[in-house]
C-alpha angles and dihedrals in degrees: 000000000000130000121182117174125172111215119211095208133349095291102013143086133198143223088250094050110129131211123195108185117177135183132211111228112252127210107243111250121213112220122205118201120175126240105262118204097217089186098060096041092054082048093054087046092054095048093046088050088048090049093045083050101054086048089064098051092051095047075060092068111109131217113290088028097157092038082247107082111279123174115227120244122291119248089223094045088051094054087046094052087042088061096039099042077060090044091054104043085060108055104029123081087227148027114276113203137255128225129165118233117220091242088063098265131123131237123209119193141194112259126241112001099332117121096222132122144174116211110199121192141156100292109350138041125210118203138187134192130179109190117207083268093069080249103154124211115185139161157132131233154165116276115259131130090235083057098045088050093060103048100047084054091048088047096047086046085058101047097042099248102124 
């Protein structure tokens, strides 16, 4: 692009002034956007908030919650729920459920009829699937989101929910 102006005095132009703008031709670019349910993207939103939700009001629980002990919730088990309640949301067709474990846990299942839990601790989650065909999948690994991933896909895979 190219811009030439003639100035009359130091702030001034005048009517002779001339302006010369030119362009480069540019390729035309085809640009590919892919169609975007908006629907279903404010309705993952609104599940992941009320999960999140949920989540707070849980962290509240004090010690002796259940009038038998229970320990309340972890901090580090919080933030880890926190990430795989997002994770989740994400990625399942419906809300799973969240439940607190007396050790200060916290428990995500499957929700409906479907076996299937998420187990999220400190450092570490435990899961468990049982597909229609009585198939098991079960483990324990080290918190990450990456591991986390893989098993809940491994888990949907199992319970027909891809």
């Amino acid at each position: 692009m190219e811009l030439s102006v003639n100035p009359v005095s130091k702030n001034c132009y005048g009517a002779a002034d001339s302006y010369k703008l030119s362009f480069p031709v540019l390729p035309q670019v085809l640009t590919y956007f892919p169609e975007i349910d908006l629907y279903q993207n404010v309705a993952v939103q609104k599940r992941i908030r009320q999960a999140l939700n949920r989540l707070e009001e849980l962290k509240l629980l004090p010690e002796n919650w259940d009038e038998n002990g229970a320990l309340p919730i972890e901090r580090t088990a919080y933030e880890n729920t926190k990430c795989a309640l997002e994770i989740i949301g994400e990625k399942a067709s419906e809300a799973w459920n969240l439940f607190p474990n007396t050790n200060g846990t916290l428990l995500l299942t499957a929700p409906g009829k479907q076996l299937a839990s998420i187990n999220i601790g400190n450092e570490n989650f435990s899961f468990f699937a049982m597909g229609k065909d009585k198939k098991v999948i079960k483990g324990m690994k080290e918190f990450s989101p990456e591991n986390l991933t893989n098993a809940f896909d491994q888990i949907q895979a199992e319970i027909g929910r891809v």
